[in-house]
C-alpha positions as CSV (number, residue, x, y, z in Angstrom):
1,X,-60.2,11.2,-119.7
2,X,-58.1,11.5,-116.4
3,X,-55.1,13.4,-115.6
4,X,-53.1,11.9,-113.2
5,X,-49.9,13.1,-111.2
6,X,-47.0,10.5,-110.4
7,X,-45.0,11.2,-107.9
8,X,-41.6,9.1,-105.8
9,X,-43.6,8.3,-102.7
10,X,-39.9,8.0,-100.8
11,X,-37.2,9.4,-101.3
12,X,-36.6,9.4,-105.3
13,X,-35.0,6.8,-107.3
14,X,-38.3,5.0,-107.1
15,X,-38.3,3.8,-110.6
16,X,-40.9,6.8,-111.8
17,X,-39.4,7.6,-115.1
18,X,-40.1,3.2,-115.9
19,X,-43.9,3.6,-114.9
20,X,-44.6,6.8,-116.7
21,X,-42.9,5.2,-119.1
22,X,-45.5,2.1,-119.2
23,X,-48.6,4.2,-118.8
24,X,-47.6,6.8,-120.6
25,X,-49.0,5.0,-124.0
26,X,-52.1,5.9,-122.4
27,X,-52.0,9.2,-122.1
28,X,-51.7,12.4,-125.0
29,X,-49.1,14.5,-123.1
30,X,-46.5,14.0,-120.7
31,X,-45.2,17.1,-118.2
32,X,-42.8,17.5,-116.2
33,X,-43.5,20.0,-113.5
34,X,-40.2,20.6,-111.6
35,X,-36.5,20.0,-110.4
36,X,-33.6,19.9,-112.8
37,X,-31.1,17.8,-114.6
38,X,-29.9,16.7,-110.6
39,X,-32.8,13.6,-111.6
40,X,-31.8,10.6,-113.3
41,X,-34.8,8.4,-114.9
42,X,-33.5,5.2,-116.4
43,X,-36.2,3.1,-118.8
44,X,-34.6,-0.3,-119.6
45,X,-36.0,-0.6,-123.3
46,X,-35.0,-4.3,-125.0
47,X,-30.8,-4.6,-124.4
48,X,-31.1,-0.5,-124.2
49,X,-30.7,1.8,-121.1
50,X,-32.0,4.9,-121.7
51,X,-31.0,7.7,-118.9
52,X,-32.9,11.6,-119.2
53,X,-32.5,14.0,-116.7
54,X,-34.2,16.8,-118.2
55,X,-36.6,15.0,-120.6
56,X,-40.2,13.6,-119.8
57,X,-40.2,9.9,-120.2
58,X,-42.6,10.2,-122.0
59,X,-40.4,11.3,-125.1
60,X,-39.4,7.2,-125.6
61,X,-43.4,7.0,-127.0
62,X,-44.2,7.4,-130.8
63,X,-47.3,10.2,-131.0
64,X,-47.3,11.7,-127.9
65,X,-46.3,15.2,-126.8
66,X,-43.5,15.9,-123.8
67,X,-44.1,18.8,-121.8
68,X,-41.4,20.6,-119.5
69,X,-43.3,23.0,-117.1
70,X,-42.1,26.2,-116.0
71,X,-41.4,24.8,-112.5
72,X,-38.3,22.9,-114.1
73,X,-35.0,24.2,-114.0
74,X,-32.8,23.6,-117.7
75,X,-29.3,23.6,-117.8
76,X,-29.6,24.4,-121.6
77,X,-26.1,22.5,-122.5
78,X,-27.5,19.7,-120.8
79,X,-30.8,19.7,-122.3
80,X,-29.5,20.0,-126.2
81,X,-26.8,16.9,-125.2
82,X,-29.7,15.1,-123.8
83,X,-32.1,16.0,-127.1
84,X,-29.3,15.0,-129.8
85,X,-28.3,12.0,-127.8
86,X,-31.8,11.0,-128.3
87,X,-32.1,11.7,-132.1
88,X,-28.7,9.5,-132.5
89,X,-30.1,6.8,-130.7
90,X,-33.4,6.8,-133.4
91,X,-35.3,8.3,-130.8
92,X,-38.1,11.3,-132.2
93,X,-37.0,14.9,-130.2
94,X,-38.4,18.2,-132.4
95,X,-40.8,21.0,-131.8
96,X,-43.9,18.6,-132.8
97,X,-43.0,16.4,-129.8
98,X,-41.2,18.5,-127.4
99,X,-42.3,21.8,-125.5
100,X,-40.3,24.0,-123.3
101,X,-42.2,26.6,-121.1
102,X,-41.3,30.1,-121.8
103,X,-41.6,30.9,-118.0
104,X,-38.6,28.4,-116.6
105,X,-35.7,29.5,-115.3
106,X,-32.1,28.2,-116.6
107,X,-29.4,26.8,-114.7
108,X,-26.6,29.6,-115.3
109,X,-22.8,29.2,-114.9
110,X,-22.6,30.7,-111.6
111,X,-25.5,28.4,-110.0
112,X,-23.1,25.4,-110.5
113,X,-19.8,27.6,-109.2
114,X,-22.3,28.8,-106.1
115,X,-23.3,25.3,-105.4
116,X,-20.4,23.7,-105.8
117,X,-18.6,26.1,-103.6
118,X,-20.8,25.5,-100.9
119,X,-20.7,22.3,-100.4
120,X,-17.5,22.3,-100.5
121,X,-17.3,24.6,-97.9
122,X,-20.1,23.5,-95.8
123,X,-17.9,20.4,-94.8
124,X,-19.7,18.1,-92.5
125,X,-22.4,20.0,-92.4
126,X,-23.4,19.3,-96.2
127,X,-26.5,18.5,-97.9
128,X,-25.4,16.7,-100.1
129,X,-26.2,17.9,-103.5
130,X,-25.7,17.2,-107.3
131,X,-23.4,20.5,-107.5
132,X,-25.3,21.6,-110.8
133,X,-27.0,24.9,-109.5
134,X,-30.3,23.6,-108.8
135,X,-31.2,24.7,-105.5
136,X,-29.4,28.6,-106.1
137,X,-31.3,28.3,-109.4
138,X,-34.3,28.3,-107.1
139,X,-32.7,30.4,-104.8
140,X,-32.3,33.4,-107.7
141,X,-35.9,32.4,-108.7
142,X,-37.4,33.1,-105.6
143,X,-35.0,36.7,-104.8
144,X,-36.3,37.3,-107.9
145,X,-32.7,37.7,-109.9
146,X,-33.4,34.7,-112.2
147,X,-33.1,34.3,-116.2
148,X,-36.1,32.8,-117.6
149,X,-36.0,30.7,-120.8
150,X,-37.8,33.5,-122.7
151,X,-35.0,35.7,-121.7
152,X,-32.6,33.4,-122.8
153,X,-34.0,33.1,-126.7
154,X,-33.7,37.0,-127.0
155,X,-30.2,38.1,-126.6
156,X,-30.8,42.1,-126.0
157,X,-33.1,40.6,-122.8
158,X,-30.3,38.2,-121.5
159,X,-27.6,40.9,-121.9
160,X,-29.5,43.3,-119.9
161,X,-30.8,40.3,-117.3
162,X,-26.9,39.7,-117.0
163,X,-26.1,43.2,-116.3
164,X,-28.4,43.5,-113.3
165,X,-27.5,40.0,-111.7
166,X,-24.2,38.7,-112.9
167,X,-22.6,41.4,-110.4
168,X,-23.8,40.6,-107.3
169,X,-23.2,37.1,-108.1
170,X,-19.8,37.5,-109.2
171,X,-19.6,39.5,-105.7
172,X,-20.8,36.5,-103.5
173,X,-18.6,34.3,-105.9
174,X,-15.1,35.7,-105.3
175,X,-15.7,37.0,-102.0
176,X,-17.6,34.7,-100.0
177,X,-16.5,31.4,-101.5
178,X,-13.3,32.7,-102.6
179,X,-13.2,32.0,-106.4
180,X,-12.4,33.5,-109.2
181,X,-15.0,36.0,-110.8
182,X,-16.8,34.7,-114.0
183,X,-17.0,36.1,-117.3
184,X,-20.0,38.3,-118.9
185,X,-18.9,38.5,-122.5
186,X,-18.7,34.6,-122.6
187,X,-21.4,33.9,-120.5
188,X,-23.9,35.9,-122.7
189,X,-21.8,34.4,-126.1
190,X,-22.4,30.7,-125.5
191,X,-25.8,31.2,-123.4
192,X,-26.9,33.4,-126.7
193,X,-26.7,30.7,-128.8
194,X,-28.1,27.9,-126.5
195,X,-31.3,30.4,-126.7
196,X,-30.9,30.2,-130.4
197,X,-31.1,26.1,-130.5
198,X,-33.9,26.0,-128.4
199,X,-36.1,28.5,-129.1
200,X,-38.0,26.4,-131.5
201,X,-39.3,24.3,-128.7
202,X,-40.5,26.8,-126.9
203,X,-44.4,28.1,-125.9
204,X,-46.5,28.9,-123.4
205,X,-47.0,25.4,-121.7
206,X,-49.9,26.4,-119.6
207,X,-52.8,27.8,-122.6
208,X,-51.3,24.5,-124.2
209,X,-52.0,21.8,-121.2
210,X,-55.3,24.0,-120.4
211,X,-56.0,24.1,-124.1
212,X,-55.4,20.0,-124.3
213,X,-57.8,18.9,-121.5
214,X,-60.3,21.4,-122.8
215,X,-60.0,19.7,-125.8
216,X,-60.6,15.9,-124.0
217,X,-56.8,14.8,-124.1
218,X,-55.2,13.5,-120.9
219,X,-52.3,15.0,-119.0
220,X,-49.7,12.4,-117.3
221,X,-47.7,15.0,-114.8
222,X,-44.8,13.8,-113.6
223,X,-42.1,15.3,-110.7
224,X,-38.5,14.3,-109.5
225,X,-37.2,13.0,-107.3
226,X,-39.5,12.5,-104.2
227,X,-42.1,13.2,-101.1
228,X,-39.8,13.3,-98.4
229,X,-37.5,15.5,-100.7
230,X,-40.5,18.4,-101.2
231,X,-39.3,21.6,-100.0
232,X,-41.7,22.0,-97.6
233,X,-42.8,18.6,-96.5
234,X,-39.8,16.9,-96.8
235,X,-36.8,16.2,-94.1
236,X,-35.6,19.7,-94.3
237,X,-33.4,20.7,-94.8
238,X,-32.0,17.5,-96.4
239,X,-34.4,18.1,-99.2
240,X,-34.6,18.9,-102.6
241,X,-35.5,23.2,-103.7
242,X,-38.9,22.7,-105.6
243,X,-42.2,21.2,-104.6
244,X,-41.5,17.5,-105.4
245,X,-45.3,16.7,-104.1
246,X,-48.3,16.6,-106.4
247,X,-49.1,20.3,-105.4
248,X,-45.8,21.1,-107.6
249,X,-48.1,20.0,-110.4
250,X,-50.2,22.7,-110.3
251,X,-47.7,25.6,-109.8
252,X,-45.5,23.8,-112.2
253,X,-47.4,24.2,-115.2
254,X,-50.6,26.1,-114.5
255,X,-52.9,24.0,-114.3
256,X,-55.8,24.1,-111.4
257,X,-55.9,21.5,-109.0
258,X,-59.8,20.8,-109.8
259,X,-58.5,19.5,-113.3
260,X,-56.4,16.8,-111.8
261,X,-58.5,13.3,-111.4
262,X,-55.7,11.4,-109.1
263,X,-52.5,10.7,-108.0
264,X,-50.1,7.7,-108.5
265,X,-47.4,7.2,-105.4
266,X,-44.3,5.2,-106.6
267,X,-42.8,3.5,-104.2
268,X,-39.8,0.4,-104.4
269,X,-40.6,-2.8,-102.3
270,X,-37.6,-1.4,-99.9
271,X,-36.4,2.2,-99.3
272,X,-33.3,4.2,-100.2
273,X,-31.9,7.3,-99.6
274,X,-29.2,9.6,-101.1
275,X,-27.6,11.9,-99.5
276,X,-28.0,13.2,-96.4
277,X,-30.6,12.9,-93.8
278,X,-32.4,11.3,-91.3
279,X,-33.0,7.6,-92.6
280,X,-35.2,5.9,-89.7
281,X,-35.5,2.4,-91.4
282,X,-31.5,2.7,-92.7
283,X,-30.1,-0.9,-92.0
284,X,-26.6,-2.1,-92.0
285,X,-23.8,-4.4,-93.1
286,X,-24.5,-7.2,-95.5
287,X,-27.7,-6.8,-95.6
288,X,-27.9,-3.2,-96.8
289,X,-24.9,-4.3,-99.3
290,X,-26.9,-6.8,-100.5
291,X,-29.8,-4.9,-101.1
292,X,-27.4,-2.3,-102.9
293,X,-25.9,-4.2,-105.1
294,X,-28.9,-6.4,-106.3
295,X,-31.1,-3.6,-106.7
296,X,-28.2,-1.8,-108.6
297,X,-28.7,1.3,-105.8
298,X,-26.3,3.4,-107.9
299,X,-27.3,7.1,-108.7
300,X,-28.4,7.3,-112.2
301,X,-27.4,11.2,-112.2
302,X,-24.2,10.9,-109.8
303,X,-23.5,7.5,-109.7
304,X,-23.6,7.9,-106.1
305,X,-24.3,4.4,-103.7
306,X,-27.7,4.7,-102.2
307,X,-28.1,4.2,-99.2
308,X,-30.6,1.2,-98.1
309,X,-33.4,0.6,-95.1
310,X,-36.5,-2.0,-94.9
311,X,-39.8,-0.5,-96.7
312,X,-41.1,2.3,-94.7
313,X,-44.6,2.4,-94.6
314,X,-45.1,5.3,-92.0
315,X,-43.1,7.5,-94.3
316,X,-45.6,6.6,-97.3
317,X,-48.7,7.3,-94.9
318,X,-47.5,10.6,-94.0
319,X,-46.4,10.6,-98.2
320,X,-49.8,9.7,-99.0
321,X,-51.4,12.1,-96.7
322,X,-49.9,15.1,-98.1
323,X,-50.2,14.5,-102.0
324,X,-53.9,12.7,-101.3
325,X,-52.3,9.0,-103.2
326,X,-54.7,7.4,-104.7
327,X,-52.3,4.4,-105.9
328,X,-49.0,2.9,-105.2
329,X,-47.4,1.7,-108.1
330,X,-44.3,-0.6,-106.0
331,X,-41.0,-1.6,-107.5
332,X,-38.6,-4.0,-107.5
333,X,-39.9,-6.5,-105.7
334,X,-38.0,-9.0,-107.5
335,X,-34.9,-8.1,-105.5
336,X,-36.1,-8.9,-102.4
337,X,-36.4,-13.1,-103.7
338,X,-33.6,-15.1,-101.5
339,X,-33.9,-12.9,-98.1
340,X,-35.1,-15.2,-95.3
341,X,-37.0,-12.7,-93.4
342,X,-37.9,-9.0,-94.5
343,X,-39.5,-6.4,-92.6
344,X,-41.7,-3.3,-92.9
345,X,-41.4,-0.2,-91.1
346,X,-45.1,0.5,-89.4
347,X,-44.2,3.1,-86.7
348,X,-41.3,5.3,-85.4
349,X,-40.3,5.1,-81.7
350,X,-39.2,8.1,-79.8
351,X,-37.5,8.5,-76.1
352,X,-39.8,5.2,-76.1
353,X,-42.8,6.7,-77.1
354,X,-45.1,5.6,-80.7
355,X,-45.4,8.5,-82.6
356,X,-48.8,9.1,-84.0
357,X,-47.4,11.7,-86.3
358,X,-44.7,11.8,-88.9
359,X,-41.7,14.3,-86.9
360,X,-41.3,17.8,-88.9
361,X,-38.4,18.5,-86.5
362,X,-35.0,17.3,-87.8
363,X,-33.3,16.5,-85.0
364,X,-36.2,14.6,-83.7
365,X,-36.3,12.8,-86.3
366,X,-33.0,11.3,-86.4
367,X,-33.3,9.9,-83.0
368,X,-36.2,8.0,-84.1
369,X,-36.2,4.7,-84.3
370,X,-37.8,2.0,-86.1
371,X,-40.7,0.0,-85.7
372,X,-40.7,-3.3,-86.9
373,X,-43.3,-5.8,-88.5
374,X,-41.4,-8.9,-89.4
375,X,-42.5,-11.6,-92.1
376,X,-41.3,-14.1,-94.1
377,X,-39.5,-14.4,-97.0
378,X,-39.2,-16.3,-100.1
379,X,-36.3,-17.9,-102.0
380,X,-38.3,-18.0,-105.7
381,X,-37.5,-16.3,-109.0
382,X,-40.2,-14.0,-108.8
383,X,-39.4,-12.1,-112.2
384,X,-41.5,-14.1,-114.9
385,X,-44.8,-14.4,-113.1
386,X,-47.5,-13.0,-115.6
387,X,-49.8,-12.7,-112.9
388,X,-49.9,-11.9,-109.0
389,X,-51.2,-15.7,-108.4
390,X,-48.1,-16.4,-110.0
391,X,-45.9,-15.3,-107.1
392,X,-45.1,-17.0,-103.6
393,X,-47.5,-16.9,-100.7
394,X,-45.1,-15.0,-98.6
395,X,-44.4,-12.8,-101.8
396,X,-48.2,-12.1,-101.9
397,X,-48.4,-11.7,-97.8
398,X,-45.5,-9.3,-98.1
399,X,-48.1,-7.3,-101.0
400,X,-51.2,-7.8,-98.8
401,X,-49.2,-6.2,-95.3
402,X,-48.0,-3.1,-97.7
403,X,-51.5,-2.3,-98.4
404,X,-52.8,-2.8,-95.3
405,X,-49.7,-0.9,-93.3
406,X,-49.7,2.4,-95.5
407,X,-53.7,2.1,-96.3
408,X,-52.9,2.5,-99.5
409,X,-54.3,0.5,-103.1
410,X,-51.3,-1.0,-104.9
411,X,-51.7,0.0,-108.9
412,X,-48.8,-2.1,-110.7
413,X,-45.9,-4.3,-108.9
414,X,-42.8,-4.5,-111.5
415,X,-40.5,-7.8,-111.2
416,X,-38.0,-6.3,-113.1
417,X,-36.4,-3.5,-115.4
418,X,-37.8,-3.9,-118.5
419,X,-41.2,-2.6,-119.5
420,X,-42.7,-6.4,-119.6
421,X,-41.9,-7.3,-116.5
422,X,-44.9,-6.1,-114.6
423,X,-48.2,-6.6,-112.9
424,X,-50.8,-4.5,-112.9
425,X,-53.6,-5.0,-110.3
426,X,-55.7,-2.4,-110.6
427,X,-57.2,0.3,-113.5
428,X,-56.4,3.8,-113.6
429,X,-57.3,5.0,-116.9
């Protein structure tokens, strides 16, 4: 059986928590392989919205197993919220369906004062973050000060993890950002007991997911947010901490590369940004409202707007190139019905030259600018066709020119938010 990797071809807030969603009734596991509760996946279930920023979303399916991977990062207050919110909503969250790698780090109290401090400092030179700790969570992981979850679920290991790292924190704390010191004795009395609560869930995810596919069952691994957002392929340093590309999979869980059969690019019909950052197909005005406010480009984490361009299919190339897509899997088309022309981004232009390649320099990058490949639109309701026949012939030349500009197979197009509301075109599993 195939393990696939999904992954946000842009830059996040692709829709991939509503397609792993929808495939993942084919599939025995579901693993998450990095970031932190700074991503939002929403699956529109019936009437119900259901939001997880911690959780697989894979946890919405009866009889399968959710996986979070020691390249995640768990704010553990978050993550119990997120697990009994769940279990009062009917929803099935317990140690048969839910596993938590021993080898993640957690989110501490100081991550979120560091990272909130910053940015507040940083002024207009910001990034742009969440402010919940992710990226000096990373930071501590790599300087190699960090708590790991199986420090957290033993308190004589937490206590004495503390000790060595809560100092120098506190230092940088108080005297770089000029706040006020924080507490060990509460610190290691409510982190004691988080450690306590989710102990149960705990295990060594990677003999489990190596253990699995030995055994025949198939993995869906699945990041946050996106491509462009990797740490080391991404618009740095407008990016996210952790390898958001496919590669993350591997070093997020443990498991080799050579036992991963493909990759699924998600990708919506247009392209959005949060944040900061060079944006080469950004647009404007009423159209980018427009685009906004019918797409509902509204953070699900931060509730921040999203910022709004035309599809950008030299982005995806370069996306493609890099995590070796096998499928896109595009959203939202329906939102695009009513606009009288719509265009695609083939190529960026620089000092008047074509680029050939996708700019790793920052600066360069934001004095790209677009290259355009206009077509036409359509006016049509677009969200009940059953079948891709169904939809209008510009609707299906817009399709055809998205294959064709990012050389890239479209998977599934979805025509709306809720799970029915989607066609799939081609066969992965």
């Amino acid at each position: 059986m195939p393990n696939v990797v999904v992954i946000g071809a842009q830059w996040g807030d692709e829709g991939k928590g509503r397609i792993v969603d929808l495939i993942s009734e084919k599939v025995d596991i579901i693993a998450r392989y990095q970031g932190g509760n700074n991503a939002g996946h929403t699956i529109v279930i019936g009437d119900e919205k259901v939001v997880l920023h911690h959780l697989p979303s894979g946890i919405l399916r009866e009889g399968k197993v959710s996986v979070i991977g020691n390249g995640v990062v768990i704010d553990p207050k978050v993550l119990l919220e997120e697990i009994r919110d769940l279990r009062a909503a009917g929803y099935k969250a317990d140690c048969d369906n839910l596993k938590i790698s021993d080898r993640a780090h957690v989110i501490m109290p100081y991550h979120k004062e560091i990272d909130k401090g910053r940015e507040e400092s940083n002024g207009n030179t910001k990034i742009g973050t969440t402010g919940r700790g992710i990226g000096p969570v990373y930071e501590d992981k790599a300087a190699r000060r960090g708590i790991k979850v199986s420090d957290l679920i033993d308190t004589d290991a937490l206590s004495q993890r503390l000790k060595d790292v809560l100092p120098d924190r506190n230092l940088y704390i108080s005297k770089v950002l000029g706040k006020e010191p924080l507490n060990f004795e509460n610190i290691l009395e409510q982190y004691s007991i988080y450690g306590k609560e989710l102990m149960e869930f705990t295990c060594d995810v990677s003999k489990l997911l190596n253990d699995s596919i030995t055994e025949g069952k198939n993995i869906l691994f699945e990041g946050a947010q996106g491509a462009l957002l990797d740490i080391d392929f991404g618009t740095y340093p407008y990016v996210t901490s952790s390898s958001a590309s496919s590669g993350g999979a591997c070093t997020g869980t443990g498991v080799s590369p050579t036992r991963i059969d493909s990759v699924l690019g998600i990708a919506k019909a247009y392209t959005t940004r949060v944040g900061e950052g060079p944006f080469t197909s950004e647009i404007s005005g009423d159209t980018e409202q427009r685009l906004r406010e019918l797409g509902g480009e509204y953070g699900a984490t931060t509730g921040r707007s999203r910022r709004c361009g035309w599809f950008d299919a030299f982005a995806i190339k370069y996306a493609s190139m890099i995590n070796g897509i096998s499928y896109i899997a595009l959203t939202k088309l329906d939102v695009l019905s009513g606009f009288e022309k719509i265009n695609i981004c083939t190529a960026y232009r620089y000092k008047g030259q074509v680029l050939s390649d996708y700019p790793s320099n920052n600066h360069m990058l934001s004095e790209c600018e677009p290259v355009y490949k206009e077509l036409e639109g359509w006016n049509e309701d677009i969200s009940c066709a059953k079948d891709v026949t169904e939809l209008p012939t510009q609707a299906r030349r817009y399709l055809d020119a998205i294959e064709e500009s990012t050389g890239v197979p479209l998977y599934a197009v979805s025509l709306g938010a809720s799970r029915e509301k989607i066609l799939f075109l081609n066969e992965i599993f």
